[in-house]
Structure formats: C-alpha cells, structure tokens
Steps between C-alpha positions, in 0.01 A plus 500: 500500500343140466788293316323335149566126469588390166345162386786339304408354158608133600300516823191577268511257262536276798205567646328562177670074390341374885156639371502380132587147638181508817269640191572260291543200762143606579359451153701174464302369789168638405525369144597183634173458727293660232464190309392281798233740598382544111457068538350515792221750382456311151449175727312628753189696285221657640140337422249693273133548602270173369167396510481116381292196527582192698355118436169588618467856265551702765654814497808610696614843509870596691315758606267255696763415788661819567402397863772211469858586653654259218339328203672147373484369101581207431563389100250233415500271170309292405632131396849617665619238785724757695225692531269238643751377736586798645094595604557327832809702589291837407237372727718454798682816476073676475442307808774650688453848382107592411463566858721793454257691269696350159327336198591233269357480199671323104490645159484305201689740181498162243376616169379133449324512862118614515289507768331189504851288443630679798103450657586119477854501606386641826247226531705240382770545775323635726655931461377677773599854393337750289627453179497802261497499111739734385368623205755645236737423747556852615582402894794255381652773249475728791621287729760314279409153566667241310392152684231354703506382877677872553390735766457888483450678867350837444362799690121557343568839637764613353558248223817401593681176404717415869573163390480216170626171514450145609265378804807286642799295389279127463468560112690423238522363123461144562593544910248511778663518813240357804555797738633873391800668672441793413169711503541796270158573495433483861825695548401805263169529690679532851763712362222744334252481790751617747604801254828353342622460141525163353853381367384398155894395482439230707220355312512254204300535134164317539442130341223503289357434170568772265219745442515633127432912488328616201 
C-alpha cells in the first residue's frame, strides 16, 4: 500500500507566506507603473474628427489625408513672438520629411484670433502652412494644448497622438540659441516612421505663449 505523505502545518503556511508576498510584490509593481501609464495616456490624447477653415475659407477635414502616414500641427498665435520665430524651424524639419508621405499643417485655437487676423499674420511674415481656425476650440480641448509654437504628431488613421512637444531646443523665454542640439521633432518622426515609441520622458514642456481654453 502507497504510503500517504502528510503536509505539515508549518510547511503550508510557508508556502502559502512565499505566495502572499509574489501576489502582493506583483501588485506593488503594477500600482507603481499604473500612474505613469495613466500620464502618459492623459498627455498623449487621441485627435477628434474636424472639418475647419484655414486663412483662405477653405475647408479641411482629418478625414481628407487619411492617405498621409503621419500628420504634423503646429500651435499658431497670432501676435505671439515664439510662435513666429519658431516658423523657420517647422519649415526645415517639412523639408526633410514631406518626401516621406507626412504633412505639416498649424492650428490657430485663440478665442481672440479670427480668420482674417490669422489671414494677415500669414502674409505679414510670410506663413507658408495651412493655417486652420479652430472654432470653439474643440481640437485644443481634445488635444490639451496649453501654448503656441508646440507640435502634435498624429496618425490621421487611427487618431493617435505619438508625440507633443517642442520643434528643437533653440527656444526659450528671452533665449534664442543660433543652432539647436537637439531635434525633438525630427527625432519623433524617425522614431515613429521606423515603428518605435517616442520617449516623451526625454522631452521638455513646449515654450510658448499661453493659449487661454474657454
């Protein structure tokens, strides 16, 4: 006759203490990377569906460049010197990467901002990017925005939001270095072209003047 094996009490609780403590060692670490990925998704929104008018009246619908791998928004104000000064970097980066099937467009979410103020901006200094009137200012609520001369890089696909920040490091409040070291726009766009994730870690809050959500 088989033998029975008795499990002693103090082996049980043992194995039953080694448990307890993985269990709860693996809720200590989920908790503790919930709150990073909570940030991330609360920084990182998706954008809605919109159909608005640029300075000419024209109508622009998401929708409308579905055929786009990546679409790039860039905050426009009017009146706001960051903003102006940056154009020229935005322009560079479009020059190295609307070959590769991406668009660059701006938005303008200013309450204060209609469409012939933003009409004569663009003439003024010479903005060569469709700029659209956002009406109400649903894209920025959706989108978060809180300052001009940042940059949202989005799938028109899928709506995602891979990447919000600055265009590079030359900006500042009162600073304006000649030549950027780093390129965190450029970088994002690699990054996401090639499939990868962008470290949003790594990049700093935009400079820009505040844009006031009603």
């Amino acid at each position: 006759m088989r033998s029975l094996r008795i499990v002693r009490p103090a082996s049980l609780t043992g194995r039953l203490g080694r448990g307890l403590a993985l269990a709860a060692s693996l809720l200590v670490t989920q908790a503790a990377l919930l709150p990073q990925a909570l940030a991330e998704d609360d920084w990182l929104r998706s954008i809605p569906e919109f159909a608005l008018s640029d300075q000419a009246g024209v109508t622009h619908a998401l929708g409308e460049y579905a055929d786009r791998d990546l679409l790039v928004l860039y905050v426009q104000g009017v009146g706001c010197p960051i903003a102006r000064i940056a154009v020229p970097s935005y322009r560079e980066v479009r020059a190295e990467f609307e070959s590769k099937n991406v668009e660059f467009m701006m938005f303008n979410s200013n309450i204060q901002d209609n469409i012939p103020r933003i009409a004569r901006e663009v003439d003024e200094f010479g903005i060569d990017f469709t700029v659209l009137k956002d009406e109400g200012q649903g894209l920025a609520k959706a989108l978060g925005v809180e300052r001009t001369a940042e940059v949202f890089v989005v799938d028109p696909k899928t709506r995602d939001v891979f990447y919000r920040g600055p265009i590079n490091d030359k900006l500042g409040y009162e600073t304006q270095k000649n030549n950027a070291s780093a390129h965190y726009l450029k970088d994002a766009l690699n990054t996401v072209l090639a499939g990868g994730k962008v470290d949003m870690d790594d990049v700093p809050d935009s400079k820009g003047c505040l844009v006031a959500i009603f």
